[in-house]
C-alpha positions as CSV (number, residue, x, y, z in Angstrom):
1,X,153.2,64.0,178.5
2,X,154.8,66.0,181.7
3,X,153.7,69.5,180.4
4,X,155.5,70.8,183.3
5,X,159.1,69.8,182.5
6,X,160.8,72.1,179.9
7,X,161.5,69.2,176.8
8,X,157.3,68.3,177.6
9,X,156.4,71.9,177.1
10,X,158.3,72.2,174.0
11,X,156.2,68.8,172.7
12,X,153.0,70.4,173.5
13,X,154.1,73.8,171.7
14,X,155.0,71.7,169.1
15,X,152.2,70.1,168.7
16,X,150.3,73.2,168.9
17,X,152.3,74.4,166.0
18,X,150.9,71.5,164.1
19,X,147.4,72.1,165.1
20,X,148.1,75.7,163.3
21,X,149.4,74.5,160.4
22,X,146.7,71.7,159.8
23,X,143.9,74.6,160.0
24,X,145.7,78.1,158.4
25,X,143.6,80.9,157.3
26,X,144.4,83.8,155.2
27,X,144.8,87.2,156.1
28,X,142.1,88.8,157.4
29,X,140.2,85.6,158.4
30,X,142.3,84.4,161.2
31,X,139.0,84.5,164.0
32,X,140.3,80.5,165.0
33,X,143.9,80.8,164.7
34,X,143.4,84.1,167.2
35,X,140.6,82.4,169.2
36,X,143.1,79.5,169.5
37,X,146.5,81.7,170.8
38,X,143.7,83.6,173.6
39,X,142.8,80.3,174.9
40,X,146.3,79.6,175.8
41,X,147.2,82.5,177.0
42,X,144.2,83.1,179.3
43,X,145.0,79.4,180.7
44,X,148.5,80.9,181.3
45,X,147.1,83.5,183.5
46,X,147.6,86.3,181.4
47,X,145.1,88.9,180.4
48,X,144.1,89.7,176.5
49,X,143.9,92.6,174.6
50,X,141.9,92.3,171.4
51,X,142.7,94.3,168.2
52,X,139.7,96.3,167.6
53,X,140.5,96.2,164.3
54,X,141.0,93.1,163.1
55,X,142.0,89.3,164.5
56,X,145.1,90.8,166.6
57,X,146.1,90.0,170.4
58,X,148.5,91.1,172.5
59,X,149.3,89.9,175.9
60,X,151.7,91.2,178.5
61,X,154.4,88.8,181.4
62,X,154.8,91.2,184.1
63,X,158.2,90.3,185.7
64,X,159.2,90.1,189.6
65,X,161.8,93.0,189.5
66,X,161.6,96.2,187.3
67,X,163.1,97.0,184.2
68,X,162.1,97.9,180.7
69,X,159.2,97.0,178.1
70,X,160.2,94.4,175.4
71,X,157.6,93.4,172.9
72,X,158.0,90.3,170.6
73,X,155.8,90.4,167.4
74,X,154.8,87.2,166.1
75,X,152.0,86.9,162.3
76,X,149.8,84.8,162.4
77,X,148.4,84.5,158.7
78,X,148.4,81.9,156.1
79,X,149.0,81.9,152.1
80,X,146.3,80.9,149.0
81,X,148.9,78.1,148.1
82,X,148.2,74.0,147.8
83,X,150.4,72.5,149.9
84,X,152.1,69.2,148.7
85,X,154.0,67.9,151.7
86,X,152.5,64.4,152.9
87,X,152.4,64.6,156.1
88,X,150.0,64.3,158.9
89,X,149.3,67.4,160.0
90,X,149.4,68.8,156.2
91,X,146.8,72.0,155.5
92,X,143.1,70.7,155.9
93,X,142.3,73.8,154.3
94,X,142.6,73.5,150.4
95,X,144.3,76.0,148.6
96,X,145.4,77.5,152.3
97,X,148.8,76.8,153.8
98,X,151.0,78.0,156.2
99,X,153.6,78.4,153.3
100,X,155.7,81.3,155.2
101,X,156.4,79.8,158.5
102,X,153.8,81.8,160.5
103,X,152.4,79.3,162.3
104,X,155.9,78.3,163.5
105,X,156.1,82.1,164.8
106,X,152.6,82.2,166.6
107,X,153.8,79.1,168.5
108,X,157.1,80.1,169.4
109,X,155.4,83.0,170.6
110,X,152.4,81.6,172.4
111,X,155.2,79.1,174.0
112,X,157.5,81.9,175.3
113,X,154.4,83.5,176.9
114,X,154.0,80.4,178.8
115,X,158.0,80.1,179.7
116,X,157.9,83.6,181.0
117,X,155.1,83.6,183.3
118,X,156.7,80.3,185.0
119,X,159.5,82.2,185.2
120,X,158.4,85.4,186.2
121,X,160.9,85.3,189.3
122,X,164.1,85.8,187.0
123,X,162.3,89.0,184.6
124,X,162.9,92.1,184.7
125,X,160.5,94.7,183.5
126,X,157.6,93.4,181.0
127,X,157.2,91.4,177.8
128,X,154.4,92.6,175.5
129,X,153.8,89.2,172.8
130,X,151.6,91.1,169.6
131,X,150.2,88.5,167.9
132,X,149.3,90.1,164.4
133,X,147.4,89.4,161.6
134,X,147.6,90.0,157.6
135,X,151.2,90.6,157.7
136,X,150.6,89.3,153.9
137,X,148.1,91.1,152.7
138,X,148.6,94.2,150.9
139,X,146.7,97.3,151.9
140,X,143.7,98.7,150.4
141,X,143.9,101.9,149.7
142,X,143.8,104.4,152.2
143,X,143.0,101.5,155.0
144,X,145.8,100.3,157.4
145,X,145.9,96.9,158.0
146,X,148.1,94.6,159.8
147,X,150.7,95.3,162.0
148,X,150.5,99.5,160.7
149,X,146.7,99.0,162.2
150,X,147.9,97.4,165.4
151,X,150.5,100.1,166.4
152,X,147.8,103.1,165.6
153,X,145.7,101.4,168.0
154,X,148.9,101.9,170.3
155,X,150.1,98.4,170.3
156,X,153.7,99.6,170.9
157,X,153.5,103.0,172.4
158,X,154.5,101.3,176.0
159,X,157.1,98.8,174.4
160,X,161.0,100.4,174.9
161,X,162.3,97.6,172.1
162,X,160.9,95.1,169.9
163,X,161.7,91.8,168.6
164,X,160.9,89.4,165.4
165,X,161.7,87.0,163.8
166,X,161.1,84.8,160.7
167,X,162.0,81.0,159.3
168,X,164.8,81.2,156.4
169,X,165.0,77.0,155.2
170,X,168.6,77.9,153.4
171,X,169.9,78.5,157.2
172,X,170.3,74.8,159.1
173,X,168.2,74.3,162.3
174,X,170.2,75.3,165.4
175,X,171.2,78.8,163.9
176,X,169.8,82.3,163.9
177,X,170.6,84.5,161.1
178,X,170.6,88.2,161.7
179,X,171.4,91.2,158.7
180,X,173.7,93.9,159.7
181,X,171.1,97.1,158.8
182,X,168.9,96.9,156.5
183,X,166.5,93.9,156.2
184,X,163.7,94.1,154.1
185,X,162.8,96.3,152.2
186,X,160.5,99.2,151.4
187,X,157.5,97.9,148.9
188,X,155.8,99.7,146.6
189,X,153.2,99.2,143.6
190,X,152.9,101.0,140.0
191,X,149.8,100.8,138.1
192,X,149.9,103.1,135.1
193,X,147.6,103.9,131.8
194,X,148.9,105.3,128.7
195,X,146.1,107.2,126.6
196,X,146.3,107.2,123.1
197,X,144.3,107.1,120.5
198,X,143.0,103.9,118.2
199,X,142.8,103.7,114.4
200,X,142.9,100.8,111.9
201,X,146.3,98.9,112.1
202,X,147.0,99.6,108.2
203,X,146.8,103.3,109.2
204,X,148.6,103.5,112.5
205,X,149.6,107.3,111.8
206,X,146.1,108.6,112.2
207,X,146.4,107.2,115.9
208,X,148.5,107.7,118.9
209,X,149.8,103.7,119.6
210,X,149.7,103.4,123.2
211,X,151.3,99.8,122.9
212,X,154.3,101.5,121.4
213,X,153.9,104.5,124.2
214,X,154.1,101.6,127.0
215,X,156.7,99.3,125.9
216,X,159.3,102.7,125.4
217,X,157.9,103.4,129.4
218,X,158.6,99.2,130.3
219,X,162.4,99.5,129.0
220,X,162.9,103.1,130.4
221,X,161.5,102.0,133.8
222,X,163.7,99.3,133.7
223,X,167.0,101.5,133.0
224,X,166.0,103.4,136.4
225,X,167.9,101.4,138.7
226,X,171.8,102.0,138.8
227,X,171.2,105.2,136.2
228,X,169.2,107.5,139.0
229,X,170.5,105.4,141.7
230,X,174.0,104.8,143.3
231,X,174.4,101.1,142.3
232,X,175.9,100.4,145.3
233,X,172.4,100.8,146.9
234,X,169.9,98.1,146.5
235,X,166.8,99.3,144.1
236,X,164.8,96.3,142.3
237,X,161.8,97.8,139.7
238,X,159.7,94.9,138.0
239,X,157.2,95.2,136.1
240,X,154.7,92.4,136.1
241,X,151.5,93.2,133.7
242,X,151.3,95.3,130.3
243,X,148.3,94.7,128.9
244,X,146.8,96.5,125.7
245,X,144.4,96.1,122.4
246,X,141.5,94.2,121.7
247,X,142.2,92.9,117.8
248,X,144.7,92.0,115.7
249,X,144.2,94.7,113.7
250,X,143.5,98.0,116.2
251,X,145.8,100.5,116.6
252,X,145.7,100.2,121.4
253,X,144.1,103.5,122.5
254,X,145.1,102.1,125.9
255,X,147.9,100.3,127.9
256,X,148.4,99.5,131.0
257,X,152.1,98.9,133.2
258,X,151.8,97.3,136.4
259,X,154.9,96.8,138.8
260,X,156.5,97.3,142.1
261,X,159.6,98.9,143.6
262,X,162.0,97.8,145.9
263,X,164.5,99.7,148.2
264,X,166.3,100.1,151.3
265,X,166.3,103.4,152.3
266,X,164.2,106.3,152.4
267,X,166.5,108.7,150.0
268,X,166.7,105.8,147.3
269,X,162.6,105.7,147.9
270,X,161.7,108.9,147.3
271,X,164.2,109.3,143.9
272,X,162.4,106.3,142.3
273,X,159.2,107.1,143.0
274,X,160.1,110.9,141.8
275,X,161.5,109.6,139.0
276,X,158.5,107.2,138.0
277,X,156.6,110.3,137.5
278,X,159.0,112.2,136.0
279,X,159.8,109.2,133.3
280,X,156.2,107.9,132.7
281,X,155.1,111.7,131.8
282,X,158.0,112.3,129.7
283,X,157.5,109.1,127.3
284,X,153.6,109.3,127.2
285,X,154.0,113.1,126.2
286,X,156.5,111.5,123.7
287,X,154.7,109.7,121.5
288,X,151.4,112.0,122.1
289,X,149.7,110.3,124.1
290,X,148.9,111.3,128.2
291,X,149.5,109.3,131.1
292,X,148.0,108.4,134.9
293,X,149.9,107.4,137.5
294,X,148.8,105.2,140.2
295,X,152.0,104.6,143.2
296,X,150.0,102.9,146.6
297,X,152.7,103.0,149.4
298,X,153.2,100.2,151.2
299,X,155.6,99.1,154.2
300,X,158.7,100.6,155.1
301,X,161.9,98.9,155.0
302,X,163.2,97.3,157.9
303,X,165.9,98.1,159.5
304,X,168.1,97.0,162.7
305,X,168.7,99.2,165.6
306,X,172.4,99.2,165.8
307,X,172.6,99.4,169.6
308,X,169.7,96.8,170.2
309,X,171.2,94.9,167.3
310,X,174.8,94.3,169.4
311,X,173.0,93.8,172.7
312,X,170.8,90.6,171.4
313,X,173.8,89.3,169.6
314,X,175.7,89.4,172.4
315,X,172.9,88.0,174.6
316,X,172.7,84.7,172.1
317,X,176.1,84.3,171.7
318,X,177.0,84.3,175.6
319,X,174.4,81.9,176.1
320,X,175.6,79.6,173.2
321,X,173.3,80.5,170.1
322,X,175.2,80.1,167.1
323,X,174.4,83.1,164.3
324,X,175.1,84.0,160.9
325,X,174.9,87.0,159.2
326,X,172.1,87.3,156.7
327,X,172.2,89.8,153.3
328,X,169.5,92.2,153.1
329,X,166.4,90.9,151.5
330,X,164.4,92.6,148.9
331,X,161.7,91.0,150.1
332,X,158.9,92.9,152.1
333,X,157.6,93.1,155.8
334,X,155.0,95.0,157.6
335,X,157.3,94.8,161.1
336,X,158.4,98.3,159.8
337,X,155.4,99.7,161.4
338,X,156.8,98.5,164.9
339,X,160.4,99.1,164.4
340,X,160.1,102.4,162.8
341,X,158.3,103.5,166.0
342,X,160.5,101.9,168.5
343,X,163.7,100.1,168.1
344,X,163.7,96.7,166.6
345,X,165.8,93.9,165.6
346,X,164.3,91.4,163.6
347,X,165.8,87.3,163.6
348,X,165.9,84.6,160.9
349,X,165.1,81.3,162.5
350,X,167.2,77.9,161.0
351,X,164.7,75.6,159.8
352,X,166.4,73.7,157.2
353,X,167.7,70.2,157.4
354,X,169.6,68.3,154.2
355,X,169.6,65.8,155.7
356,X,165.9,65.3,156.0
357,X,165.3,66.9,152.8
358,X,163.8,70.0,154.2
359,X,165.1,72.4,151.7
360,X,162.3,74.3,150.0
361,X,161.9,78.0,150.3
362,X,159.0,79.5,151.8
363,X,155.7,80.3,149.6
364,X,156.4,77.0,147.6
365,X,154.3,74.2,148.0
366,X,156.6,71.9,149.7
367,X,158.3,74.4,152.6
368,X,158.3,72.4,155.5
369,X,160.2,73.2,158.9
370,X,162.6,71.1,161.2
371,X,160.8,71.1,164.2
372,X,163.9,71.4,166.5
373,X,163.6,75.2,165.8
374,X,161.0,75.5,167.9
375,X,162.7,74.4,171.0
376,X,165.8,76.0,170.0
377,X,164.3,79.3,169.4
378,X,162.0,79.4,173.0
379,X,165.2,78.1,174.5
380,X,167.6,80.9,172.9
381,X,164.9,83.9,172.4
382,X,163.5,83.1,176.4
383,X,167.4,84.0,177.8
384,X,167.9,87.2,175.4
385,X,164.3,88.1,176.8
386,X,165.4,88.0,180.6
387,X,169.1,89.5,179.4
388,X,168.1,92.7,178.0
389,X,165.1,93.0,180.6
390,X,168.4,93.6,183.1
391,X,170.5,95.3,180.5
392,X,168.7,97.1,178.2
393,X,170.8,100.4,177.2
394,X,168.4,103.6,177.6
395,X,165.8,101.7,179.5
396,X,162.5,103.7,180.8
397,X,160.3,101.8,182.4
């Protein structure tokens, strides 16, 4: 294989990718996965910054000529799902599986790495690659994790603009998809309990019936969204556990309502989460009985940076990428923690192929990838690298 030629670095990178995907491990157990991108980027020449933190890297291409800081964020984590796709580089790990694409992204990354620093004669200014774990885990409380943990530990405080992007099967390989604003967004969890009181089910009225308290809180909950929010703004609330009782014949002295919250914007955010409060004490007090709220914060929404927004499009378009444009997602994503800090814009990848039958969605057993992607993104992501490195718009550095 000539590794030196651009179609024989693509193979190896390709290759690699498959390497990843055979061997995935969850979030917060990604030692190989990082010990794996560190050995490829130290044979590139480049020096490595460990997260102190957790399994993170980052790695910086100076370029020839100066000009600004880009950073391009790529997870490395896998998913607790069985994968079902027969083929030979198929998850080793039982149960484990790169269901979301992520090993796709570390490669694309790791190969860009590589790309630049042979082509360090045509850069301007730096790229900064932040290879990030536990972009699917969900935070315990009061601990940050992921890619919030990498930029306290100042992973972007020298970056000027940031990049991302992500797989999406339903777009065909040789497109990038790209939303206009808002692309993910915000995610937050409920947990509440409803106090009542128990008593024998033939006498419910000497008890407060905290299963009766917590289904009038499910369905007013559920009348939230488009009632205390514009319903031109996106707002999803789902509840996904009520549990209560122990017999058949117990009046519940306790209920619990688990859920999350979805939104777009900060405004919308705080409203919902004010009026979760506002709602759950209301009902409880209701029907007697008392309530305690639980709301853990988790990421941000993510939004596009208009201006940095136009100037990749334009890059990828010049150059001959073809790209859609992609609906907000309800969906969530820790990049927030970078793009909220600097300015971001955040890429779907094409990975589908009818053809081939590679239609399934991510976290489902069967999501598989057209490989071509991962030439066609190095290719198309490499040029809008070196573009905005000359033409950035407020660059610093």
């Amino acid at each position: 294989m000539d590794t030196n030629s651009k179609g024989g670095h693509i193979d190896e990178i390709v290759a690699f990718r498959r390497l990843l995907h055979s061997e995935p491990e969850l979030s917060f157990e990604e030692a190989q996965t990082s010990a794996r991108v560190e050995e490829r980027l130290v044979s590139a020449g480049l020096a490595v910054e460990r997260q102190r933190t957790g399994h993170g890297l980052c790695a910086v291409v100076e370029g020839a000529h100066p000009g600004p800081t880009l950073g391009f964020r790529a997870d490395m984590d896998a998913l607790p799902i069985l994968e079902t796709n027969e083929v030979p580089h198929a998850s080793k790990n039982r149960g484990v599986m790169h269901a979301c694409g992520h090993d796709v992204h570390t490669s694309i990354g790791v190969g860009l790495a590589e790309q630049l620093v042979r082509e360090r004669e045509n850069l301007h200014g730096r790229v900064k690659f932040i290879f990030q774990p536990e972009e699917e885990a969900a935070a315990p409380a009061g601990k940050a994790i992921g890619a919030e943990a990498m930029a306290l530990e100042g992973a972007v405080d020298d970056v000027d603009a940031i990049l991302a992007l992500h797989v999406l099967p339903r777009l065909q390989v040789g497109r990038f998809g790209v939303s206009e604003r808002a692309v993910w967004a915000a995610s937050d969890v409920f947990d509440i309990t409803i106090k009542g009181s128990s008593a024998h089910g033939a006498t419910p009225h000497q008890g407060r019936d905290a299963i009766r308290a917590a289904c009038a809180l499910a369905d007013a909950l559920y009348g939230l969204p488009g009632r205390e929010t514009d319903a031109n703004t996106a707002c999803v609330l789902s509840i996904g556990q009520l549990h209560a009782g122990t017999a058949h014949n117990i009046i519940a002295d306790r209920a619990t309502i688990s859920g999350i919250l979805r939104t777009i914007d900060d405004p919308t955010r705080d409203l919902m989460l004010n009026a979760i409060n506002r709602i759950t004490k209301g009902v409880s007090a209701a029907y007697g009985a008392e309530a305690e709220i639980d709301i853990r914060l988790g990421a941000k929404a993510v939004h596009n940076d208009p201006s940095l927004r136009e100037q990749v499009l334009s890059s990828l378009r010049s150059n001959g990428a073809e790209v859609d444009t992609v609906p907000s997602q309800m969906g969530a994503e820790d990049f927030s923690a970078f793009s909220s800090r600097v300015p971001g814009c955040y890429l779907y990848l094409g990975v589908g192929n009818i053809e081939r039958g590679i239609v399934h969605d991510i976290h489902t057993p069967r999501f598989d990838v057209d490989e071509q992607c991962i030439g066609y993104a190095m290719s198309h992501i490499g040029k809008t690298l070196v573009d905005l490195g000359k033409h950035l718009k407020g660059a610093t550095r």
